[in-house]
C-alpha positions as CSV (number, residue, x, y, z in Angstrom):
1,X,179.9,-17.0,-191.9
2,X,180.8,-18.7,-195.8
3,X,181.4,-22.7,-194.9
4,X,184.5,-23.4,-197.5
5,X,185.4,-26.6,-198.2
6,X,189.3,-27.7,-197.7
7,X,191.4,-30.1,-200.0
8,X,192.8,-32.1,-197.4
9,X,195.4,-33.7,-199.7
10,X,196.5,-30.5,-200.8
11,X,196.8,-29.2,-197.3
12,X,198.4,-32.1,-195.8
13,X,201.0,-32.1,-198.9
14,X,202.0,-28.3,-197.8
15,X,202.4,-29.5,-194.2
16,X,204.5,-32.4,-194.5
17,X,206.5,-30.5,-196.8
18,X,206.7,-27.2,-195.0
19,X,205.4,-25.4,-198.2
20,X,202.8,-24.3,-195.4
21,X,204.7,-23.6,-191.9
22,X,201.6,-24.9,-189.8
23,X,197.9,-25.0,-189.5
24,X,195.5,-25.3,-186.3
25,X,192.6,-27.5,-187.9
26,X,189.3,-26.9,-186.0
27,X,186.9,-29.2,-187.5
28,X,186.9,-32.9,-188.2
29,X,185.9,-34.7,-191.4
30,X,183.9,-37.0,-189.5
31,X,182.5,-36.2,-186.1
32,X,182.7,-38.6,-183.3
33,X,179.2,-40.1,-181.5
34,X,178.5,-43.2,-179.7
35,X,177.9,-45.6,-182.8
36,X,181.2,-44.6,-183.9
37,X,183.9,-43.9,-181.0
38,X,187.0,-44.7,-182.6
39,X,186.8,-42.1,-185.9
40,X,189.8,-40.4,-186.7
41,X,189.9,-36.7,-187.4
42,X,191.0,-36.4,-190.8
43,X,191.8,-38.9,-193.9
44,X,195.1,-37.7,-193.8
45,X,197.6,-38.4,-190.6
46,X,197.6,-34.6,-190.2
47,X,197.5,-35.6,-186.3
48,X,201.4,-37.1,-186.9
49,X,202.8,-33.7,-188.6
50,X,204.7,-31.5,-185.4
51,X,203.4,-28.6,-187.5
52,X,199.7,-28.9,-187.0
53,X,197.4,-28.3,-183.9
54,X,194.4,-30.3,-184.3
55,X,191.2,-29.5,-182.2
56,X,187.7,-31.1,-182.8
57,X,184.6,-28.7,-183.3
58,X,182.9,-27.9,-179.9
59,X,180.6,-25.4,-180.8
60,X,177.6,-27.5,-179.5
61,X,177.5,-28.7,-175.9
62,X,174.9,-31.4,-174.4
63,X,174.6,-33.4,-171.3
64,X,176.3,-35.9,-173.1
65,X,179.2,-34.1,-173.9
66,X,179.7,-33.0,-170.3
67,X,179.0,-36.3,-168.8
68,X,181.9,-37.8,-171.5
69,X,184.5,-35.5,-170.2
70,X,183.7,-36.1,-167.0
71,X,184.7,-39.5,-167.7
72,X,187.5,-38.4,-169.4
73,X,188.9,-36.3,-166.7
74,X,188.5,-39.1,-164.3
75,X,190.1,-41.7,-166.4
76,X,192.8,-39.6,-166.5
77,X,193.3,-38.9,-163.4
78,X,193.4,-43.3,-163.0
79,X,196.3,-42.7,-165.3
80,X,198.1,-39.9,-163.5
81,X,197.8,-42.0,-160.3
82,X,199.1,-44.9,-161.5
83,X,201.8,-43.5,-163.7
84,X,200.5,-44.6,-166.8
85,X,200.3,-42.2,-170.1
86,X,197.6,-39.8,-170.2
87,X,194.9,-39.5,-173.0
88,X,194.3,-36.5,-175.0
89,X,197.6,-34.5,-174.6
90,X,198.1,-31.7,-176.1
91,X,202.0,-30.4,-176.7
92,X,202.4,-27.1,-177.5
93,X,206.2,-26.1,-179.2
């Protein structure tokens, strides 16, 4: 498989614009780790466009990665119990 670059401003410019209809956008610019827990997907808000579906790359899986959505799912499920919003939603229209 050919990795291709993307220009991001480009792309994002055909979104918000709906020269481009949608995109589902697998991989992030910057991947998250534990130095860095708050890094955002993109440069680009393409998280705010209703016309994207944004996922990040999950091709590798660690002990790590399973023990942080285990934590995940549980903190969730806090929420849910206690009527608060719930992280990570995905809405689908």
């Amino acid at each position: 498989m050919l990795a291709r670059r993307v220009d991001e401003e480009a792309l994002f410019a055909a979104l918000s614009s709906n020269r481009l209809g949608g995109a589902a956008l697998d991989v992030w610019w910057q991947h998250w780790d534990p130095a860095h827990p708050d890094r955002r997907p993109s440069r680009s808000p393409f998280q705010e466009l209703p016309n994207v579906i944004m996922t990040p790359h999950c091709s590798g899986f660690t002990k790590g990665t399973a023990e942080r959505r285990w934590v995940e799912l549980a903190e969730n499920l806090d929420r849910f119990v206690c009527r608060e919003p719930l992280a990570n939603v995905v809405t689908v229209t």
